[in-house]
C-alpha positions as a printed Julia matrix, in Angstrom:
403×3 Matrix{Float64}:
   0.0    0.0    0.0
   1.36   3.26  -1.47
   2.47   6.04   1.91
   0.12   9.06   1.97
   1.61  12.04   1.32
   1.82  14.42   4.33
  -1.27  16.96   4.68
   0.08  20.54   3.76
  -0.21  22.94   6.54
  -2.56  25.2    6.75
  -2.02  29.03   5.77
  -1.43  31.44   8.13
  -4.65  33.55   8.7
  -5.36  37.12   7.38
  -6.36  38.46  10.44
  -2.58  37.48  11.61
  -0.84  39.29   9.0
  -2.82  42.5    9.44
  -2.36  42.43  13.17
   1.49  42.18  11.95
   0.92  45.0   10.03
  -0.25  47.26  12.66
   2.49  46.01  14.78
   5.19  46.98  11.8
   2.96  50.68  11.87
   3.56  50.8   15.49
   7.03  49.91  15.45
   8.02  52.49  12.78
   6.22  54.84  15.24
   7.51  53.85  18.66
  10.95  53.42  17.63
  11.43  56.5   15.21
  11.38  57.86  18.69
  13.05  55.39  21.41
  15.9   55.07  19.13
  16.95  58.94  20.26
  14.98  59.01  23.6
  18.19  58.03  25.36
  20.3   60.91  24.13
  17.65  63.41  24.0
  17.34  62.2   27.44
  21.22  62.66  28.26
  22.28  65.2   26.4
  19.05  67.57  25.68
  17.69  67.29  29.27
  20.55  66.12  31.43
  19.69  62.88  32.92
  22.04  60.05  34.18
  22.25  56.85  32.71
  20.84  55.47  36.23
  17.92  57.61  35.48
  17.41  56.41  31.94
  17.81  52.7   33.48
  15.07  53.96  35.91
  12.76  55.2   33.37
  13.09  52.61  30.78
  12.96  50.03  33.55
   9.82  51.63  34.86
   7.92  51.72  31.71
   8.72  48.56  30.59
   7.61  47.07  33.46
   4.33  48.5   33.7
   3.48  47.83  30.43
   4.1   43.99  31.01
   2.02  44.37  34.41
  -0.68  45.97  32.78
  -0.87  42.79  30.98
  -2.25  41.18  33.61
  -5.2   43.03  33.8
  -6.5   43.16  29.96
  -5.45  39.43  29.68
  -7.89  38.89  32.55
 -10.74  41.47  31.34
 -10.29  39.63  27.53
 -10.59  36.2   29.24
 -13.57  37.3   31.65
 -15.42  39.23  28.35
 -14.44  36.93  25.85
 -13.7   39.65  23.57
  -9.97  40.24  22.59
  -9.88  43.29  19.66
 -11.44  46.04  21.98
  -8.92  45.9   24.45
  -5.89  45.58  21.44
  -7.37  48.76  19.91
  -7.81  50.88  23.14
  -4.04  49.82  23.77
  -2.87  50.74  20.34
  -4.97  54.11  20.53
  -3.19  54.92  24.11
   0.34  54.43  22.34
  -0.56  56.78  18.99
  -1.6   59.3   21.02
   1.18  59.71  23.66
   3.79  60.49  20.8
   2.7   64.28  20.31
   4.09  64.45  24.38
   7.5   63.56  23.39
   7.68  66.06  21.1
   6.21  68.67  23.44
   8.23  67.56  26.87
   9.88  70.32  28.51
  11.92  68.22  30.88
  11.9   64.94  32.38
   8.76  64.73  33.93
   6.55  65.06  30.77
   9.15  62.13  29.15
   8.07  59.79  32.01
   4.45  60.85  31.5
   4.76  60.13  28.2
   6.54  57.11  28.31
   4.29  55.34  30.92
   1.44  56.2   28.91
   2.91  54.73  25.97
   3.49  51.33  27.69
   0.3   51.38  29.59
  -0.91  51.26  26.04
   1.2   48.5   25.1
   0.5   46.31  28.0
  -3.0   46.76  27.22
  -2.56  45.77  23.68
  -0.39  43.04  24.29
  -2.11  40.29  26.0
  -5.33  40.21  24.03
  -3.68  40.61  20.6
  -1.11  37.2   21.39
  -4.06  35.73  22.88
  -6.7   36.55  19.69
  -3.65  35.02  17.38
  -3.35  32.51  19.54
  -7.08  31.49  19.1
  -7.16  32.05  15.53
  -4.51  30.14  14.18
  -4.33  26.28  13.81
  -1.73  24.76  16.52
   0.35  23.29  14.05
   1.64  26.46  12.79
   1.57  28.65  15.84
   5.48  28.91  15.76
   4.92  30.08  12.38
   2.16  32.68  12.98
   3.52  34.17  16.41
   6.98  34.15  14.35
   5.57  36.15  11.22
   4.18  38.95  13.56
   7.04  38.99  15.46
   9.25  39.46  12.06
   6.77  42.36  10.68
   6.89  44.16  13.87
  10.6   43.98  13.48
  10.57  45.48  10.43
   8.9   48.44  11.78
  11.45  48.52  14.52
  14.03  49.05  11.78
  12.26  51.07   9.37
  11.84  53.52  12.13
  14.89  53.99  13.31
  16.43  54.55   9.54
  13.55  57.28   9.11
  15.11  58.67  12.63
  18.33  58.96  10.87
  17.54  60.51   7.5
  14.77  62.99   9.59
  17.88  63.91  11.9
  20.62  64.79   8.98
  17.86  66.82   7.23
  16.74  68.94   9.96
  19.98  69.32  11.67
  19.55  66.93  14.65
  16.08  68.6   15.63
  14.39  65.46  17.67
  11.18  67.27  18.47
  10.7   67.44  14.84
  11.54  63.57  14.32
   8.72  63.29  17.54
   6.13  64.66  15.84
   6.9   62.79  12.32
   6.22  59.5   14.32
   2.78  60.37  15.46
   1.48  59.54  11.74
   2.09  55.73  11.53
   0.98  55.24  15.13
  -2.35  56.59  14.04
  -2.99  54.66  10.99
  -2.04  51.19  13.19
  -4.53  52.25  14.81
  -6.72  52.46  11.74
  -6.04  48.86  10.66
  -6.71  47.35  13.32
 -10.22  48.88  13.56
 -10.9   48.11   9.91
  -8.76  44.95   9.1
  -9.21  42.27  12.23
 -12.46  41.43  13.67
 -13.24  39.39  16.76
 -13.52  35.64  16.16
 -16.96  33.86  17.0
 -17.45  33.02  20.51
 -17.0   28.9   21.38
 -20.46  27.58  22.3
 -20.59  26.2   25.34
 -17.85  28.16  26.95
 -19.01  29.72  30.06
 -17.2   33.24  31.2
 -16.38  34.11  34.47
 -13.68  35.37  37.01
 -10.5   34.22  35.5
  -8.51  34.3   38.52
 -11.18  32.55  40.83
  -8.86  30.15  42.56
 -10.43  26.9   40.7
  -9.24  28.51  37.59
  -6.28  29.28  38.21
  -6.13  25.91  39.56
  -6.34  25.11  35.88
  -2.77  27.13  34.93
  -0.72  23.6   35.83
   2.73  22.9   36.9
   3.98  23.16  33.36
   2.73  26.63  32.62
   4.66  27.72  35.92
   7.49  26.4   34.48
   7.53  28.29  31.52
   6.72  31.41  33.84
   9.71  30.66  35.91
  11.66  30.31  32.93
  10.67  33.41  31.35
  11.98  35.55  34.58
  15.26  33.76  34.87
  15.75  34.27  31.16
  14.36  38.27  31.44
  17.62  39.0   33.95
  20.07  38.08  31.26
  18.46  40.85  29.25
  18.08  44.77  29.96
  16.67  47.85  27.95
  17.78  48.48  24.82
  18.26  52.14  25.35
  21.55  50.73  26.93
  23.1   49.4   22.97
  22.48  53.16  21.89
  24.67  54.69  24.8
  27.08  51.88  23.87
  27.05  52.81  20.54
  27.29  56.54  21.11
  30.36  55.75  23.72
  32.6   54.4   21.09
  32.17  57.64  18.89
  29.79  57.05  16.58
  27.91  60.56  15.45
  24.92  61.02  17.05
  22.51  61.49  14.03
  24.15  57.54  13.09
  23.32  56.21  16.38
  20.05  54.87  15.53
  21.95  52.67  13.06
  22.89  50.28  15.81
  18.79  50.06  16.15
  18.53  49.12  12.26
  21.12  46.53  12.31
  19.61  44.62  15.22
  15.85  44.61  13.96
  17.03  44.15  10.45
  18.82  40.72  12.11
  15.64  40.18  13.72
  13.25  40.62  11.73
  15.12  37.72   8.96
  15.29  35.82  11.59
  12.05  35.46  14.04
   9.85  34.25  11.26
  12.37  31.35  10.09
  12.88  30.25  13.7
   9.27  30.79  14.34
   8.53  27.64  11.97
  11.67  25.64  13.63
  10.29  25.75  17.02
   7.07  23.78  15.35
   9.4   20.9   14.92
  12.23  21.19  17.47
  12.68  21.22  21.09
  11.72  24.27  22.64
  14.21  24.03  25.56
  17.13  22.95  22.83
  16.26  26.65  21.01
  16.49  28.47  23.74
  19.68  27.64  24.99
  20.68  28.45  21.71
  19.59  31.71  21.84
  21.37  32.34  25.59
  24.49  31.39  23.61
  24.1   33.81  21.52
  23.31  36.21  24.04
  26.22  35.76  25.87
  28.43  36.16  22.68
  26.99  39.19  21.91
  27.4   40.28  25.58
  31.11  39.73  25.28
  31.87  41.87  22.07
  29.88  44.7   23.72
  31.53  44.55  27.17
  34.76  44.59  24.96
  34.11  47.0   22.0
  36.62  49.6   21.81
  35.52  50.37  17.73
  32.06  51.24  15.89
  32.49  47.46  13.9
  32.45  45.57  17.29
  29.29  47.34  18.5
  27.42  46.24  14.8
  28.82  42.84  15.26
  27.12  42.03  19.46
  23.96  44.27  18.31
  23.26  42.16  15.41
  24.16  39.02  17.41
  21.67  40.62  19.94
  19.34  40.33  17.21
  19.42  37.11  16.41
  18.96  35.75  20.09
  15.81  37.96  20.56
  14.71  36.25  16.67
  15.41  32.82  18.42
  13.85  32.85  21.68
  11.0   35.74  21.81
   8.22  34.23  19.62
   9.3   30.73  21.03
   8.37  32.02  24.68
   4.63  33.14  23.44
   3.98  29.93  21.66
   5.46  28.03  25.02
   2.74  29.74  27.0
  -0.01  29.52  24.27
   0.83  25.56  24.26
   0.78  25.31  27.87
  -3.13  27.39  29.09
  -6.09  26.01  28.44
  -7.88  27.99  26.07
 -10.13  30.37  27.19
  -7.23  31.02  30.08
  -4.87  32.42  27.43
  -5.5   36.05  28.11
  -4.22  35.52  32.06
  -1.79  32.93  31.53
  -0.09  36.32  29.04
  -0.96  38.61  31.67
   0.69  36.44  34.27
   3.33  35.56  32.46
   4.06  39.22  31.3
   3.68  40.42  35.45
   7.04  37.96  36.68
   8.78  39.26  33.13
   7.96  42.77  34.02
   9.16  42.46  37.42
  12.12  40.54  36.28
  13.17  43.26  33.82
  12.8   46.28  36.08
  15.61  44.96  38.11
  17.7   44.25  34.67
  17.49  47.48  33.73
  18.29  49.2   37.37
  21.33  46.87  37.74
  22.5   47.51  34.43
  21.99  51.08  34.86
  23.68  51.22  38.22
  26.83  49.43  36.83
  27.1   51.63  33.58
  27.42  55.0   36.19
  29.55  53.05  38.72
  32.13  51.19  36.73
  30.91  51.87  32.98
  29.41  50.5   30.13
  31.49  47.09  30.23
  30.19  46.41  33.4
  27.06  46.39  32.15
  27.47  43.57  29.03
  29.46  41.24  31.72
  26.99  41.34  34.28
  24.46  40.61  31.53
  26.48  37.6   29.93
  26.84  36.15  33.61
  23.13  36.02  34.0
  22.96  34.41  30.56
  25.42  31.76  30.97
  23.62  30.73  34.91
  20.62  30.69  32.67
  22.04  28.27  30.45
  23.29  26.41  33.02
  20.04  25.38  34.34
  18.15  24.44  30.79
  18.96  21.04  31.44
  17.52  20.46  34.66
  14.3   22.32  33.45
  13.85  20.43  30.67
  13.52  17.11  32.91
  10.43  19.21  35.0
   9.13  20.41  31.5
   6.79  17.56  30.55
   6.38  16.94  26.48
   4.2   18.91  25.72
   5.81  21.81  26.11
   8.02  21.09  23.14
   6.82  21.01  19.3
   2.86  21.08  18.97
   2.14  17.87  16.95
């Protein structure tokens, strides 16, 4: 008897590639700005790099705590795209204070607005994909929105650039340019993803009632844990543009640095997306703390523009490896119509975990300088690393390639 051939796998939805689209909109938006945040921040108003730690920790952090919350209300309300939209609409229409910020205090404003926004967003919208794509192809589908937001997060920084050598290094001017493609995400998203059909039979209630949460098993802590642990090997990324601008390159170039990382990660999420459908999970992520810790050591050691490209990019290819590969981990691991908390909850411990990167890393940059920084971060990568193996023995199966 002749072998079947294997099924073909199904497409990835529409709805998925126009939620990548909005994040690639968003991107272009957010990071047209963030890329020269941290010397506007330094050089235009004064601050420490402790304080830019502070802030960037700060708002990074409560954008992944305010995932809690919307992951909950999306789970309790069964509706997902609301929630994305008010989140998108909070982050288009903080950019105008950037541009307007006397000082620090409207920056912070601005900036915690902006990631309120985001944590809003973010939950429901991996959740919604999550529920409308077909779980052999997850890796794929959380990888392709992960690679067109990426794109965005290059794009914008290479508009930064251009804006900044034509108007003579004028950032309030770039501020204001960024406010357009934040407001037409915001337009896709209304008009280009609708909310899937409700599951008959599913009954809504109070999320985090303690008989479901009961329901968030062992293995789903796990990946929780492991999501922390892996969070302190990583700070803010404000902290490879100071690098950058320490070794001399021109300011208006700085943003470069940006563009060669998301240009790395954006080729790369979307191809390793589709390999963690058929490898270990556990086996790709140590791969990507390898990497990590590589790039770790050329930064910590850079004493020349080429050296900073080279750990950036590598920087790039570890967050291409591992961050779409830590969504699908906690999409395979939460029962269904849990997924919104089990992101919100898994978000909260990240958030946590990465407001104490960033202080630490800020804190070393002031008292012993930027190499500091990149060694403290590889030796939090390679303790990571060393305990993959004993968590993949508590990781049951399933936690590895969906069949």
């Amino acid at each position: 008897m002749a072998a079947q051939p294997p099924r073909p796998l199904p497409r990835i939805p529409a709805m998925v590639w126009a939620l990548g689209l909005v994040s690639l909109l968003t991107d272009i938006s957010s990071e047209m700005i963030h890329s020269l945040l941290p010397m506007f921040m330094v050089g235009t108003l004064g601050l420490t790099a402790l304080a830019v730690g502070l802030i960037e920790g700060l708002a990074e952090a409560t954008a992944l705590i305010v995932k809690v919350f919307s992951g909950v209300l999306s789970d309790w309300l069964g509706r997902r795209k609301a929630l994305a939209l008010l989140g998108y609409a909070l982050g288009a229409f903080s950019k105008p204070l950037f541009a307007l910020a006397p000082g620090a205090g409207l920056i912070v404003a601005a900036r915690l607005t902006d990631r309120v926004g985001k944590g809003i967003r973010g939950a429901p919208r991996d959740a919604l994909i999550a529920d409308i794509t077909p779980a052999a192809i997850r890796g794929a589908a959380f990888g392709l929105r992960q690679s067109l937001d990426t794109v965005g997060a290059f794009v914008g920084p290479l508009l930064a650039v251009g804006l900044m050598l034509l108007w003579a290094n004028d950032f309030r001017a770039v501020f204001w340019v960024a406010v357009i493609p934040g407001l037409l995400a915001v337009a896709v998203l209304a008009l280009g993803v609708r909310e899937p059909p409700r599951q008959d039979g599913v009954r809504r209630g109070n999320p985090i009632r303690r008989d479901n949460l009961r329901r968030l098993h062992g293995t789903y802590w796990w990946v929780v844990a492991l999501g922390a642990v892996f969070t302190l090997a990583r700070f803010s990324e404000a902290f490879l543009v100071l690098r950058a601008q320490q070794v001399g390159i021109a300011m208006a170039l700085v943003p470069l640095v940006m563009v060669a990382m998301n240009l790395v990660y954006a080729a790369s999420a979307y191809p390793f997306g589709r390999l963690s459908d058929r490898l270990s999970h556990v086996h790709l992520l140590g791969g990507g703390l390898a990497v990590l810790i590589v790039s770790d050591v050329l930064l910590a050691t850079a004493r020349h523009w080429g050296m900073v490209i080279a750990g950036v990019a590598l920087w790039g290819i570890h967050m291409g490896m591992t961050q779409g590969l830590l969504s699908v981990m906690v999409a395979n691991t939460a029962p269904a119509d849990l997924r919104g908390t089990a992101y919100g909850m898994f978000n909260l411990v990240s958030g946590v975990a990465l407001l104490a990167a960033s202080l630490i890393a800020g804190a070393l940059w002031d008292a012993w300088g930027p190499s500091a920084t990149f060694w403290a971060g590889g030796v939090f990568a390679a303790l990571c690393l060393a305990g993959l193996p004993v968590l993949q023995r508590m990781l049951p199966q399933e936690t590895g390639p969906t069949p």
